[in-house]
N, CA, C and O atoms as CSV, one atom per row, in Angstrom:
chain,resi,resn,atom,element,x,y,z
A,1,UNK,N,N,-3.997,-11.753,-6.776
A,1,UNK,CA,C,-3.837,-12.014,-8.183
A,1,UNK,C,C,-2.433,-11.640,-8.637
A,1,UNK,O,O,-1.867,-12.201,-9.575
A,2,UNK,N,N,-1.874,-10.590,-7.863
A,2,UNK,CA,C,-0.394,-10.005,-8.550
A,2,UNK,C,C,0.642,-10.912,-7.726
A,2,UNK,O,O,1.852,-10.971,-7.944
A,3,UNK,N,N,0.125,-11.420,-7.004
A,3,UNK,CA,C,1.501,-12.472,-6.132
A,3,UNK,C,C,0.989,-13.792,-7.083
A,3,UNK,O,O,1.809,-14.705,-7.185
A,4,UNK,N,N,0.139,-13.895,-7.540
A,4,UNK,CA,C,0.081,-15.561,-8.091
A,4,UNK,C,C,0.675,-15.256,-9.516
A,4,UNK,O,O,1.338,-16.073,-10.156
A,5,UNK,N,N,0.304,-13.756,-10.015
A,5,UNK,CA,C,1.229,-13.965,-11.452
A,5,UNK,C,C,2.668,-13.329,-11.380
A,5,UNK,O,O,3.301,-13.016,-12.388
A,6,UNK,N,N,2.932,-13.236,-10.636
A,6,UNK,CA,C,4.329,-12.825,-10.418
A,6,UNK,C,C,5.422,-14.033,-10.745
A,6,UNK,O,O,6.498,-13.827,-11.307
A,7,UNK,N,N,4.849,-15.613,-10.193
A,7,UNK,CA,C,5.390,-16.581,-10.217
A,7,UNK,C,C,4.841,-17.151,-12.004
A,7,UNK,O,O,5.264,-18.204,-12.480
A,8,UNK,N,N,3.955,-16.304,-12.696
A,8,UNK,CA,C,4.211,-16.987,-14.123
A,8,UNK,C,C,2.945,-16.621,-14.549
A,8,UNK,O,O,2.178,-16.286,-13.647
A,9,UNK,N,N,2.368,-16.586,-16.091
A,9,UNK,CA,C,1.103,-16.854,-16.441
A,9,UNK,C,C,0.296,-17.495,-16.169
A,9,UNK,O,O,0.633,-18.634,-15.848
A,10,UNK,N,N,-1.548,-17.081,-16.130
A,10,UNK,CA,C,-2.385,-17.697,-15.145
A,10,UNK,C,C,-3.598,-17.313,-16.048
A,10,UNK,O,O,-3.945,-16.155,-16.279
A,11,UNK,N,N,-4.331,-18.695,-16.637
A,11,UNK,CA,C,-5.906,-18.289,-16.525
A,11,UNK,C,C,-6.275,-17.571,-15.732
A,11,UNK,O,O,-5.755,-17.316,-14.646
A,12,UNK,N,N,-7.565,-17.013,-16.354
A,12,UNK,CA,C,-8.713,-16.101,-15.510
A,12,UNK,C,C,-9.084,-16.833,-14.409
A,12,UNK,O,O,-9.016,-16.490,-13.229
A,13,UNK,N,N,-9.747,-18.557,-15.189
A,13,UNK,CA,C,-10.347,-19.219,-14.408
A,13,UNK,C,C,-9.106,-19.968,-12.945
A,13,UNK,O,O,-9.581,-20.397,-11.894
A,14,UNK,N,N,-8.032,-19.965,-13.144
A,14,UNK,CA,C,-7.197,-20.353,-12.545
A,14,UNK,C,C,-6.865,-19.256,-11.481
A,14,UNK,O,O,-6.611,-19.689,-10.357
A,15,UNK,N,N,-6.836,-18.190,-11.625
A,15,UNK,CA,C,-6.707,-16.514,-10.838
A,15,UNK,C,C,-8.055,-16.674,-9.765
A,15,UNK,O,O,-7.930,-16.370,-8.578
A,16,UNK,N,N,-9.166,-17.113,-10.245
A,16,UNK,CA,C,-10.406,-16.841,-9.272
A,16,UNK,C,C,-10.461,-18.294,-8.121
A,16,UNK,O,O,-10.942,-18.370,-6.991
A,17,UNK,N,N,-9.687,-19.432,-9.049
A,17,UNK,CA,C,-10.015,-20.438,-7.788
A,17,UNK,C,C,-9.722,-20.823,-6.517
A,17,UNK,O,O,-10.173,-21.639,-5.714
A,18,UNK,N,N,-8.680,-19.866,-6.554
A,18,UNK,CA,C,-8.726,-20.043,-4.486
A,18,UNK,C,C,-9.192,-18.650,-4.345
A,18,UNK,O,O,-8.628,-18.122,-3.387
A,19,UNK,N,N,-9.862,-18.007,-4.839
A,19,UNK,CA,C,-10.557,-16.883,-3.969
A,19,UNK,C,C,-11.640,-16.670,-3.856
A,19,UNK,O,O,-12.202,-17.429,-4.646
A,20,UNK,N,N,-12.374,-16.072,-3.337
A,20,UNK,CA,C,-13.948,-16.278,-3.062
A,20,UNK,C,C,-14.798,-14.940,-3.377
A,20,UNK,O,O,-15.529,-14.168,-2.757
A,21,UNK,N,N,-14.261,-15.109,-4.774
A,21,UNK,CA,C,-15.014,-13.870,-5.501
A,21,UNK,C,C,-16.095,-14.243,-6.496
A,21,UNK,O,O,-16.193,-15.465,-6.389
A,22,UNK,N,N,-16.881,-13.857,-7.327
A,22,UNK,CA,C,-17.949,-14.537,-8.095
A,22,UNK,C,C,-16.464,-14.440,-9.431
A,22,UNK,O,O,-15.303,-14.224,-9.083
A,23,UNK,N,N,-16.775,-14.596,-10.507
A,23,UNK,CA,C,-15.949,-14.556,-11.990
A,23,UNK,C,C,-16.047,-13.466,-12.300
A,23,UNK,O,O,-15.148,-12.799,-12.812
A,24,UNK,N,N,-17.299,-13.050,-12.009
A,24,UNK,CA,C,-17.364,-11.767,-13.067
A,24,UNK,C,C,-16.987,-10.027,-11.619
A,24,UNK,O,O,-16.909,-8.799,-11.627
A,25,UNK,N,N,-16.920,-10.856,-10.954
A,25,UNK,CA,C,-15.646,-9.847,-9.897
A,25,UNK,C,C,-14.274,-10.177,-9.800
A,25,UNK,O,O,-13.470,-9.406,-9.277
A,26,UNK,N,N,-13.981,-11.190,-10.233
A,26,UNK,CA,C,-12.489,-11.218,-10.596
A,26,UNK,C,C,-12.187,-10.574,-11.905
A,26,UNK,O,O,-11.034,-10.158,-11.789
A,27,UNK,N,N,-12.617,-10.290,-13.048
A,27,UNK,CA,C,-13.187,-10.015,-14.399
A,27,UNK,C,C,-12.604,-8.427,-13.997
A,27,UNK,O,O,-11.590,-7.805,-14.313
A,28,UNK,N,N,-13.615,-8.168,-13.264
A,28,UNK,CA,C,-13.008,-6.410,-13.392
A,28,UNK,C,C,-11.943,-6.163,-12.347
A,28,UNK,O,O,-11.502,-5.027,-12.522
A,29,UNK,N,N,-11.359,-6.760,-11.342
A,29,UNK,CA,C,-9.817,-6.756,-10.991
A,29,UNK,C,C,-9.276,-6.971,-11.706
A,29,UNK,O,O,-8.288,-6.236,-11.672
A,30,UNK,N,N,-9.231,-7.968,-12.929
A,30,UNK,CA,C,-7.956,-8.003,-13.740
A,30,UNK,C,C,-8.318,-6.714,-14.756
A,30,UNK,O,O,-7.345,-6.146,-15.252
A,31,UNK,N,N,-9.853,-6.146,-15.145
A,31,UNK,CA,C,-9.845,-4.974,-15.781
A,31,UNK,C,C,-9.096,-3.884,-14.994
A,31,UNK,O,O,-8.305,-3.180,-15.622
A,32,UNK,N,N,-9.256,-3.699,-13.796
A,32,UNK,CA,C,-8.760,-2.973,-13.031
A,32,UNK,C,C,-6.569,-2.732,-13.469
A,32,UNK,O,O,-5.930,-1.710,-13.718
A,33,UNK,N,N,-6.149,-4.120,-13.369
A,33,UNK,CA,C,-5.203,-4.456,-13.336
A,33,UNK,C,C,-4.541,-3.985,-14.517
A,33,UNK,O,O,-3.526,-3.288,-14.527
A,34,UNK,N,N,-5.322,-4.503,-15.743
A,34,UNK,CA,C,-5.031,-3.905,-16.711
A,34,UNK,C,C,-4.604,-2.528,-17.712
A,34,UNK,O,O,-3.795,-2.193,-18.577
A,35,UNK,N,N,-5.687,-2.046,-16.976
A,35,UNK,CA,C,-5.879,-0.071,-17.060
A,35,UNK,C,C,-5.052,0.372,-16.571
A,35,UNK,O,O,-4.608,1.478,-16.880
A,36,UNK,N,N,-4.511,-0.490,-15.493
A,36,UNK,CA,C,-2.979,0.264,-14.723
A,36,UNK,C,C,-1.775,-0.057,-15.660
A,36,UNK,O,O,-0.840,0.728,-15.820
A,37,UNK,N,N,-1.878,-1.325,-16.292
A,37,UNK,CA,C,-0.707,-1.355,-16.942
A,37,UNK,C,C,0.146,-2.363,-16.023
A,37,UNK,O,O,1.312,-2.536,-16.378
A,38,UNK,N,N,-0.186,-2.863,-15.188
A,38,UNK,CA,C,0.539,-3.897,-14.493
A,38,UNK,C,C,0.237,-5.694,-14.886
A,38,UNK,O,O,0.817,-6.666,-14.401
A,39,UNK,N,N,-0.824,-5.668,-15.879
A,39,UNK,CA,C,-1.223,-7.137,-16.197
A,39,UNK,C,C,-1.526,-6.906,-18.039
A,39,UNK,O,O,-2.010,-6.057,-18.788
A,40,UNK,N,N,-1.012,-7.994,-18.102
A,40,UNK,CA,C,-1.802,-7.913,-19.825
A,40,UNK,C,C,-2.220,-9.426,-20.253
A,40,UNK,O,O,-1.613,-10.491,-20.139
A,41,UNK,N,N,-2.902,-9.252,-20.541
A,41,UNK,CA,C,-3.748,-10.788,-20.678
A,41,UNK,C,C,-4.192,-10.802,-22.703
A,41,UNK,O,O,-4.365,-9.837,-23.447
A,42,UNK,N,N,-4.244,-12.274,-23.008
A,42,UNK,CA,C,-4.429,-12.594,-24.287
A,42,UNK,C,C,-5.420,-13.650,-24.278
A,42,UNK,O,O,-5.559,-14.463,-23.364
A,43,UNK,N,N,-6.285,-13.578,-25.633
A,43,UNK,CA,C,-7.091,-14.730,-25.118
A,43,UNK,C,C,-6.885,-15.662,-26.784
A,43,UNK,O,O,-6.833,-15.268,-27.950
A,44,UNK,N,N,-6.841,-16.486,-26.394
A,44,UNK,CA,C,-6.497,-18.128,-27.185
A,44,UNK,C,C,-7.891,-18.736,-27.141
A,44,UNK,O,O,-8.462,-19.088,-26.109
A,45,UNK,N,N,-8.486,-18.840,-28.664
A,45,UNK,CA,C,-10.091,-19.665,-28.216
A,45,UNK,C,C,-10.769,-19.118,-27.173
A,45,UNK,O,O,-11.092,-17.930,-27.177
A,46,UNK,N,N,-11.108,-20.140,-25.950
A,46,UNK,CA,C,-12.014,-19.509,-24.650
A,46,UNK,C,C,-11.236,-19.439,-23.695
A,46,UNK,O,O,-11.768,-19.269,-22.597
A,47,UNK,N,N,-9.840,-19.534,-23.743
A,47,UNK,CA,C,-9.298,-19.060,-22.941
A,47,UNK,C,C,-8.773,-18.020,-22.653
A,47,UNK,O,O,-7.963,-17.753,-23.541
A,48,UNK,N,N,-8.789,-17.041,-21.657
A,48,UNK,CA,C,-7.650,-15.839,-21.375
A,48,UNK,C,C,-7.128,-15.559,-20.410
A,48,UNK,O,O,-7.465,-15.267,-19.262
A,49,UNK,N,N,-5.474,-15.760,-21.428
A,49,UNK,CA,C,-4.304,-16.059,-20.377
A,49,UNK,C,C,-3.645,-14.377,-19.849
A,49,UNK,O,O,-3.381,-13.626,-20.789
A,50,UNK,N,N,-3.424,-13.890,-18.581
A,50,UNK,CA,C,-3.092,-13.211,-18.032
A,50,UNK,C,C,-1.393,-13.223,-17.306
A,50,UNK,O,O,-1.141,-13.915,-16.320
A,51,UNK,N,N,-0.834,-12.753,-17.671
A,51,UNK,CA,C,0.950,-11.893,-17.040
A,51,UNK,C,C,1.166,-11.142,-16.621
A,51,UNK,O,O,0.606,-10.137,-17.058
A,52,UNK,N,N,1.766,-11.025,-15.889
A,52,UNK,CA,C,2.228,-9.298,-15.112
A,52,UNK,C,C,3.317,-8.915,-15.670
A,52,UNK,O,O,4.270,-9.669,-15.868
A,53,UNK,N,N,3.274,-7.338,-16.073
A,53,UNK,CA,C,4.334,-6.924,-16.753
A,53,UNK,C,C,5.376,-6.199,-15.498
A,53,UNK,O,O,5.082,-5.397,-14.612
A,54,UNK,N,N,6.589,-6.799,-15.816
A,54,UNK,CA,C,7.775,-6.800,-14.972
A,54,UNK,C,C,8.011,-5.063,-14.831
A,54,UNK,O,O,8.207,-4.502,-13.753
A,55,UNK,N,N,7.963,-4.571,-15.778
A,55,UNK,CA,C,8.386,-3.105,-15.441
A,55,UNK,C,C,7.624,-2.165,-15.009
A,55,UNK,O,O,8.147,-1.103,-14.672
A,56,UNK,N,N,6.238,-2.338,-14.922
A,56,UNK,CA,C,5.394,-1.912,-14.741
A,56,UNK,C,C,5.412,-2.210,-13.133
A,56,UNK,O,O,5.114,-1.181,-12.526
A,57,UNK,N,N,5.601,-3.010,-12.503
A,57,UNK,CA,C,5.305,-3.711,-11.117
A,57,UNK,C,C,6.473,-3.284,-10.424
A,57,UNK,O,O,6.398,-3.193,-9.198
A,58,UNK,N,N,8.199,-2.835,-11.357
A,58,UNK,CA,C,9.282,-2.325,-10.900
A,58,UNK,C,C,8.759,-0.936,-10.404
A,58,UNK,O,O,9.221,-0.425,-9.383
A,59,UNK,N,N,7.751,-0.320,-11.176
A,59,UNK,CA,C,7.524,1.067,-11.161
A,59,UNK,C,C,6.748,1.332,-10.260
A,59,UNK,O,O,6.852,2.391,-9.640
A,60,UNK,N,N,5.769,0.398,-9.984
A,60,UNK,CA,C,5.068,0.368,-8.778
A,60,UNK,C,C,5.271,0.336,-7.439
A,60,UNK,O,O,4.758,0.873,-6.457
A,61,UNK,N,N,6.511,-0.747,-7.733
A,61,UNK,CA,C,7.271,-0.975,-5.927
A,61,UNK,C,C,7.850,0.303,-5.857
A,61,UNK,O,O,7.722,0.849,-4.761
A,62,UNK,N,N,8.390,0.868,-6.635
A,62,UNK,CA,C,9.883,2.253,-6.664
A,62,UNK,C,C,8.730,2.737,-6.258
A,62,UNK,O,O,8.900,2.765,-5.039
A,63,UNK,N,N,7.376,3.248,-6.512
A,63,UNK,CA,C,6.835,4.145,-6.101
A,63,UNK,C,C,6.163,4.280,-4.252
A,63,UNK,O,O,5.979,5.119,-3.371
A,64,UNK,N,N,5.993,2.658,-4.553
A,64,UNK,CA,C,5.134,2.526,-2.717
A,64,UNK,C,C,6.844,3.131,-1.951
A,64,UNK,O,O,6.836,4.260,-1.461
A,65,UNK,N,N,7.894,2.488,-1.924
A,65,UNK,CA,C,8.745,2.437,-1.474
A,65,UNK,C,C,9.221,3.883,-0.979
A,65,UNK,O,O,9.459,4.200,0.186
A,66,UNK,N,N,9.299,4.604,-1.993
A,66,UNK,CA,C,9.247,6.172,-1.628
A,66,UNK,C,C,8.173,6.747,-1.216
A,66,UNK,O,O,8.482,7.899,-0.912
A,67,UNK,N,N,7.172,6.581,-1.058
A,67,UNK,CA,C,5.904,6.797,-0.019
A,67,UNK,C,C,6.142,6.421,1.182
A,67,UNK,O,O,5.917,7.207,2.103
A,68,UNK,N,N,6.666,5.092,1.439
A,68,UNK,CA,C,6.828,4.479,2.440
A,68,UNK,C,C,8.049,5.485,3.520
A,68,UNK,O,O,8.062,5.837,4.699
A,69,UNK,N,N,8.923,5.648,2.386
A,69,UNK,CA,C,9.779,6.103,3.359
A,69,UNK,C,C,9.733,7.997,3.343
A,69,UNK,O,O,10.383,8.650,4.160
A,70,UNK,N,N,9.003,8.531,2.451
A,70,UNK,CA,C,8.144,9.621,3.114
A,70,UNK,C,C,7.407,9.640,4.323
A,70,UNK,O,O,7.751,10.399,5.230
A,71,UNK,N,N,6.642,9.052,4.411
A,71,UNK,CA,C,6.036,8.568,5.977
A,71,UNK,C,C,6.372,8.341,6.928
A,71,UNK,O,O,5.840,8.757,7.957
A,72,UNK,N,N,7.719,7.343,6.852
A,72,UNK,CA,C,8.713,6.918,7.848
A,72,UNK,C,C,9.068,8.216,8.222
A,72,UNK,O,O,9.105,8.543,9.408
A,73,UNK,N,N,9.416,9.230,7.013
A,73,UNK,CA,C,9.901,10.240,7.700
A,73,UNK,C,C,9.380,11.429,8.588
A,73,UNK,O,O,9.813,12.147,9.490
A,74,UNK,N,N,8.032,11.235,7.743
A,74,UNK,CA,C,6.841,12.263,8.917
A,74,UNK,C,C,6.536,11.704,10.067
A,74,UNK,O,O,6.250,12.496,10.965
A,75,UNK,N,N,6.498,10.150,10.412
A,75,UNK,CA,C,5.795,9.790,11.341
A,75,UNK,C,C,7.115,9.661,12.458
A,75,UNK,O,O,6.799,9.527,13.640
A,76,UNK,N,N,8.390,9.692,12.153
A,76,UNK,CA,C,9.576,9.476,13.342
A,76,UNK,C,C,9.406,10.969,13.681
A,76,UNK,O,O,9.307,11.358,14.845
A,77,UNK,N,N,9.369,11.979,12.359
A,77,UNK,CA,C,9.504,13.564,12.861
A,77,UNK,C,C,8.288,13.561,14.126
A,77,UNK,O,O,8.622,14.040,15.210
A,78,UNK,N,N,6.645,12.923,13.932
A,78,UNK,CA,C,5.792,13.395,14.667
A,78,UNK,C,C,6.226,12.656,16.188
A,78,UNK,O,O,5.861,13.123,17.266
A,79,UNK,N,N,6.846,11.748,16.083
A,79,UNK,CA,C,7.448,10.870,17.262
A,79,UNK,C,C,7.668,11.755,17.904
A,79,UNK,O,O,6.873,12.337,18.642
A,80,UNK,N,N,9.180,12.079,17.661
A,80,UNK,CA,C,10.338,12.889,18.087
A,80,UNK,C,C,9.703,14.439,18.656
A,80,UNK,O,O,10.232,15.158,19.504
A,81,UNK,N,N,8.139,14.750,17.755
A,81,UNK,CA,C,7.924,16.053,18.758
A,81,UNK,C,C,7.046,15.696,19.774
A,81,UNK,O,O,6.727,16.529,20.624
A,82,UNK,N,N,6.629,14.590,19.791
A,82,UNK,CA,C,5.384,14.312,21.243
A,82,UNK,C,C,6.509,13.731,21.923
A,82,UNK,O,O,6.268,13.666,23.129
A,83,UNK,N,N,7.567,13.314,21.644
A,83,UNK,CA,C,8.657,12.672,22.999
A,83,UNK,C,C,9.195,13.397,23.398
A,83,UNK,O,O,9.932,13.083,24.333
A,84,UNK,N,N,9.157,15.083,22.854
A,84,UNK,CA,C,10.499,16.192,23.322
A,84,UNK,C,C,9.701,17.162,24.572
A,84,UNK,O,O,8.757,16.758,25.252
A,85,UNK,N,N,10.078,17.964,24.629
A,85,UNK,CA,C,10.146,19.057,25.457
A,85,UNK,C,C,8.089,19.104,25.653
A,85,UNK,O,O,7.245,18.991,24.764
A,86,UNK,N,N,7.942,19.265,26.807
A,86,UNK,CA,C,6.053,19.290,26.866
A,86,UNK,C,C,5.421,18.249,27.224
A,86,UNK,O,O,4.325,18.298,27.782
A,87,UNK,N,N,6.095,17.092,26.918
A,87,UNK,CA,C,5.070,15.986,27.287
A,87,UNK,C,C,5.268,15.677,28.692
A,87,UNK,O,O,4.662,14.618,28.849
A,88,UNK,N,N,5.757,16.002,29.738
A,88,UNK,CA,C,6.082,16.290,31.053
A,88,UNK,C,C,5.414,16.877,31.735
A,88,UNK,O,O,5.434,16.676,32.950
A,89,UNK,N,N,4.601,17.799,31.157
A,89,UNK,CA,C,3.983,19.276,31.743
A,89,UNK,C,C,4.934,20.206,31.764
A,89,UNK,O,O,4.576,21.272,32.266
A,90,UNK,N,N,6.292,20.133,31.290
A,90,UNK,CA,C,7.327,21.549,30.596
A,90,UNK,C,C,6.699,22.459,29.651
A,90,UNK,O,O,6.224,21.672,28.833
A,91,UNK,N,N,6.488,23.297,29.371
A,91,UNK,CA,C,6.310,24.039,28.076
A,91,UNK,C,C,8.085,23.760,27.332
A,91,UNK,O,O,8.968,23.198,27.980
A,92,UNK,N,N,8.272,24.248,26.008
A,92,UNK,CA,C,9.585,24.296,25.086
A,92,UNK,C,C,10.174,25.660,25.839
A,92,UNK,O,O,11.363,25.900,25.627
A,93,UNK,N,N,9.452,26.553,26.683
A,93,UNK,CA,C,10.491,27.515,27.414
A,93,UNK,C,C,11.179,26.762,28.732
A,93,UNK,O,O,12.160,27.330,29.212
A,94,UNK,N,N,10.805,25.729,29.244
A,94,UNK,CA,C,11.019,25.123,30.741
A,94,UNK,C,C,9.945,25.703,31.920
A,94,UNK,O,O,10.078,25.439,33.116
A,95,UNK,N,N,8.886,26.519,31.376
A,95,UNK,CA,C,8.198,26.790,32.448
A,95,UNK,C,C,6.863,25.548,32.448
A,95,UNK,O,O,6.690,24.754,31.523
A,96,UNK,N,N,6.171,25.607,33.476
A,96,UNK,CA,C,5.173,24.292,33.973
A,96,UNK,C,C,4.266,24.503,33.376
A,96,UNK,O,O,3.977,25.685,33.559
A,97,UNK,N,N,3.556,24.020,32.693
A,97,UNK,CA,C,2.785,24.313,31.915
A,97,UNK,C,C,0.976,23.885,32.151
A,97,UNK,O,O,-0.080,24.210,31.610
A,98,UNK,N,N,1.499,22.770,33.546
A,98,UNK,CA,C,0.277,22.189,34.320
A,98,UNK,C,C,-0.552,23.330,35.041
A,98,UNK,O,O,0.007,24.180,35.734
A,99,UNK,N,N,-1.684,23.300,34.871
A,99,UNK,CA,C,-2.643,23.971,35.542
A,99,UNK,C,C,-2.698,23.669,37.249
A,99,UNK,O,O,-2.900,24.500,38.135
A,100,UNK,N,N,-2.373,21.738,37.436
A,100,UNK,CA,C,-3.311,21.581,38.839
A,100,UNK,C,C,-1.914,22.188,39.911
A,100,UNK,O,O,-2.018,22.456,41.108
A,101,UNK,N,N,-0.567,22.296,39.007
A,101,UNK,CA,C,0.291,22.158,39.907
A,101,UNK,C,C,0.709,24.210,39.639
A,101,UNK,O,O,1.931,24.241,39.489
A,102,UNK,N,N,0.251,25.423,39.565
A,102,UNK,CA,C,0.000,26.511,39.669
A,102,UNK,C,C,-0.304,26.407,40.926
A,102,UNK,O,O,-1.032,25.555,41.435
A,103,UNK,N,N,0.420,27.537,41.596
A,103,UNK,CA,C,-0.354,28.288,42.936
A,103,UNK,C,C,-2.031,29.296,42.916
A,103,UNK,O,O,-2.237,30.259,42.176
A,104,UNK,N,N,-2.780,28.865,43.682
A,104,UNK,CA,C,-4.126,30.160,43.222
A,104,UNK,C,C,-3.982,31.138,43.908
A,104,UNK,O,O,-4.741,32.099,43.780
């Protein structure tokens, strides 16, 4: 629904027809949508027309984006410690850390 109104205003009924939701489950995604503050819709007679508000959707990307690259940054850090020192059977002192290869 937020990629089809991104490109412009959109009936309700126009929002549900390529998707395979009943109406009245598209109904509370755009309620959904709304409560966030990312869609605002007006209704004309029986129609109601729905927009995405531009700054609202700026605020949204700025936000995934810095999540995103929070993560990037935990998940290269968790990289970087399963690729370092240990995954060999080293311990981080250089001693062997393998059991089968101990003398008994």
């Amino acid at each position: 629904m937020v990629e089809r109104l991104v490109r412009g205003p959109a009936s309700v009924s126009e929002l549900s027809r390529p998707l395979e939701m009943s109406l009245p489950a598209v109904l509370q995604h755009l309620q959904v949508l709304e409560a966030s503050g990312l869609v605002r819709s007006e209704k004309a007679g029986r129609v109601r027309t729905c927009r995405i508000e531009p700054d609202a959707l700026r605020a949204a990307e700025a936000w995934v984006t810095g999540q995103r690259t929070a993560w990037e940054t935990r998940l290269d850090r968790l990289g970087d410690y399963l690729a370092g020192p240990g995954t060999d059977g080293q311990g981080t002192d250089g001693q062997n850390t393998d059991d089968s290869q101990r003398g008994s």
